[in-house]
N, C-alpha and C positions, 0 to 999 in steps of 0.2 A: 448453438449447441445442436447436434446431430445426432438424431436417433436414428437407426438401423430395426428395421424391424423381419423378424426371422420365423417363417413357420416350418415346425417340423415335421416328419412325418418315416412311419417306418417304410420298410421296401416293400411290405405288404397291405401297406394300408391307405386306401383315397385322402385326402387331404378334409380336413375338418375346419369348421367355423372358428373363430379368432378367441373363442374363450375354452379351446380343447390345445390340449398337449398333450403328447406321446411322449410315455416311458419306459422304452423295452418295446417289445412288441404286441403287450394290449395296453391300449389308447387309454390315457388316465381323464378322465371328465371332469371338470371342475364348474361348480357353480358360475363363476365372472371372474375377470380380468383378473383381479388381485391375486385372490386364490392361488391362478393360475400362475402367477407371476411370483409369490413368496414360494410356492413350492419348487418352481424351476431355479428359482436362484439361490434357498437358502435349504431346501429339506431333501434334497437326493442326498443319499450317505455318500460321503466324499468329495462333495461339489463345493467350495468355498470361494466366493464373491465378494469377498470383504461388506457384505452386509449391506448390499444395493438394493436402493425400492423401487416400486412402481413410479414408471416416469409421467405414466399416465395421469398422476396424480400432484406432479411437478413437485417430486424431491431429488435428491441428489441423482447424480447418473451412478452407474458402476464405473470401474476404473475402465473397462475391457471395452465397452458400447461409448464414450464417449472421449473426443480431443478435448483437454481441458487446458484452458489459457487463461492466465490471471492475471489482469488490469489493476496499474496500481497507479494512482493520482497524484500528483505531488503538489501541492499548495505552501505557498511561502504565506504568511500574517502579511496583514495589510499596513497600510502608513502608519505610526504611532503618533503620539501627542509628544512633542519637542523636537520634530524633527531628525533627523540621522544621525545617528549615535553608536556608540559599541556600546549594548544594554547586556547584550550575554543573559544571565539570570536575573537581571533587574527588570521587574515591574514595569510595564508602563502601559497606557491606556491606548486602545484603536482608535482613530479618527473618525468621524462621520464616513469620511469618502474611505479610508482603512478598509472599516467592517462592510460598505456599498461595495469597495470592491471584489472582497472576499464572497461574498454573499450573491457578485453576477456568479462568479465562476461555479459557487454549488448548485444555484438552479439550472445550471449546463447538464449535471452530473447525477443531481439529485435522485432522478426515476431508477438510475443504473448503480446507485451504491449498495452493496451489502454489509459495508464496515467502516467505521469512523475510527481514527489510530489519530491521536494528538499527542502533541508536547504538554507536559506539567501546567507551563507558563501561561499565566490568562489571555495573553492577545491571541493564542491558538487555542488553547482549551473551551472558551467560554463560547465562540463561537461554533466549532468542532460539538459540542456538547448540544445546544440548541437545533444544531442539524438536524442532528441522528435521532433526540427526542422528537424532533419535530413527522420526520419522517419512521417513526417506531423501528429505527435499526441499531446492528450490535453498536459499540461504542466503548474505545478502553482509552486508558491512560499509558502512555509509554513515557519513564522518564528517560531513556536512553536516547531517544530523539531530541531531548532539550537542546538550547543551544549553550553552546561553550560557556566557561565563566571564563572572560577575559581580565581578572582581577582589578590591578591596578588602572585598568582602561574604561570598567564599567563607569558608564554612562556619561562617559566623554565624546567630545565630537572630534573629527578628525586633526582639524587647528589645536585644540586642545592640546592632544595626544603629541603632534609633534611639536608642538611648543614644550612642554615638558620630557619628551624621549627623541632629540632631535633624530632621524635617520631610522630608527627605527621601525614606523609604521610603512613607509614605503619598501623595506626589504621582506620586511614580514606578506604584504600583499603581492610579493612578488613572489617568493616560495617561504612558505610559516614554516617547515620542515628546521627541527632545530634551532629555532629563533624561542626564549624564553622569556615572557611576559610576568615580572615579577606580582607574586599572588595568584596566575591564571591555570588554569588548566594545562597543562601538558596537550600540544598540537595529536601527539600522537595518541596517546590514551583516548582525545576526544574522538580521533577519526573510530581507532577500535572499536568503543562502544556503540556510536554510530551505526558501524558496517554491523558488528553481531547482532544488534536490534532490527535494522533491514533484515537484515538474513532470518533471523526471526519471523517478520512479519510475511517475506514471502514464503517460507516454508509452511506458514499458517494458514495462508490464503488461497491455498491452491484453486482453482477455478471460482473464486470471485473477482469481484470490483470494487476494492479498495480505494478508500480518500485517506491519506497521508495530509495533518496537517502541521507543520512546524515552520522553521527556521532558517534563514540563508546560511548559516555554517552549516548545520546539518544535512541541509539537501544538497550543497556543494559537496558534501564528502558522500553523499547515497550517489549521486550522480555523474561523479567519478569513479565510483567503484565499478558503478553498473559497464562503464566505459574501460575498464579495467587502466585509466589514466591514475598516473603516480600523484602525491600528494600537494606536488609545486602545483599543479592545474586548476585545481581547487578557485582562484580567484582570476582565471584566463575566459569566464562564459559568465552573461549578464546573470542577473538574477532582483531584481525587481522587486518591489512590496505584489503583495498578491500574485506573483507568479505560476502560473501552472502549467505542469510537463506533464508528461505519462513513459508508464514503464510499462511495457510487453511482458510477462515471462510466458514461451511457449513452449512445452517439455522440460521446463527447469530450466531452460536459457535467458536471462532476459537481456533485451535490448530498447534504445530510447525509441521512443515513437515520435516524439514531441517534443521541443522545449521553449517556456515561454509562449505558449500558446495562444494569442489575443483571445476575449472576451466579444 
């Protein structure tokens, strides 16, 4: 963050110590900094700043004095207990090495977060929630981030799955677009909610440093979005237990920074 610092002064008047401002052409005095600072930016009639405070005092900036770019984390849940599955909304427990590994990538992140955004489901909530109390920061629940309900597929392993839907799981991984999962969520609804949660969350975040933490379908479809790739792409780029990427957005742009990031 960049502050610019500006002294004023009229065309008739020598230049004054850092706690004096001029308005008009006799010099307004003001006890200290603050003073000085709430009356230039919020009390001249007509002057409107959206309600910016002293930076000296490390709050927000104004819109106009500072470039504001907002960092957002994207963390996948760590290994679960039974191995690789389609769990979609189904339950299931972190590993030891799971929540270790979730747990290197927050102490990476930790000094630099201002918000904790998780899925419903315990393998991202429960650790996501720990963080943030841990560290005295915001902390919500977003269910739109969840991951998919894969219906008839929950908590099947891949053998499974094709032993019971021969053909199926291989076409679906090669573009879901249109493939229907009897009981599951609609590929496309899921990607929607998805993306208008995203877009949510960075419209929310303006100039902070967000931790995202969810799900590989979910962050396949944030991640694609972000890349403005179509929805077959979705299962074309790793995605790992405990994986973490980052998203730029600079002036409302964003772009990947990162993906998969080692520990």
């Amino acid at each position: 963050m960049i502050w610019t610092h500006v002294n004023v002064f009229t065309s008739n008047e020598k230049p004054r110590r850092d706690n004096e401002l001029l308005a008009g052409p006799t010099p307004k005095v003001f006890s200290g900094g603050n003073e000085a600072w709430d009356y230039f930016m919020g009390n001249i009639p007509g002057r409107k700043w959206n309600g910016a405070e002293n930076p000296t005092s490390g709050c927000r900036p104004c819109r106009w004095m500072a470039h504001r770019v907002t960092i957002i984390d994207l963390l996948r849940h760590g290994a679960l207990d039974g191995g690789v599955r389609y769990r979609g909304v189904t339950e299931a427990s972190l590993t030891a090495d799971g929540r270790a590994s979730m747990d290197a990538v927050w102490h990476k992140v930790e000094s630099r977060i201002d918000t904790v955004i998780t899925s419903p489901l315990s393998r991202c909530h429960e650790p996501a929630e720990a963080w943030a109390k841990g560290a005295g920061i915001a902390f919500r629940v977003e269910p739109d981030i969840g991951e998919m309900n894969f219906g008839v597929w929950e908590g099947l392993a891949m053998d499974e799955i094709e032993e019971r839907f021969p053909g199926v799981l291989s076409r679906w991984r090669e573009n879901p677009a249109g493939i229907h999962i009897p009981g599951a969520e609609c590929i496309e609804n899921f990607s929607g909610r998805v993306i208008e949660a995203w877009e949510d969350i960075r419209h929310e975040s303006v100039g902070k440093h967000v931790l995202v933490v969810a799900h590989s379908g979910s962050l396949r479809i944030i991640l694609a979005h972000v890349l403005g790739a179509p929805l077959a792409t979705i299962r074309r780029f790793s995605m790992p237990y405990a994986s973490w990427s980052r998203v730029i957005s600079d002036n409302g742009k964003p772009y990947l920074e990162y993906l998969n990031r080692p520990v």
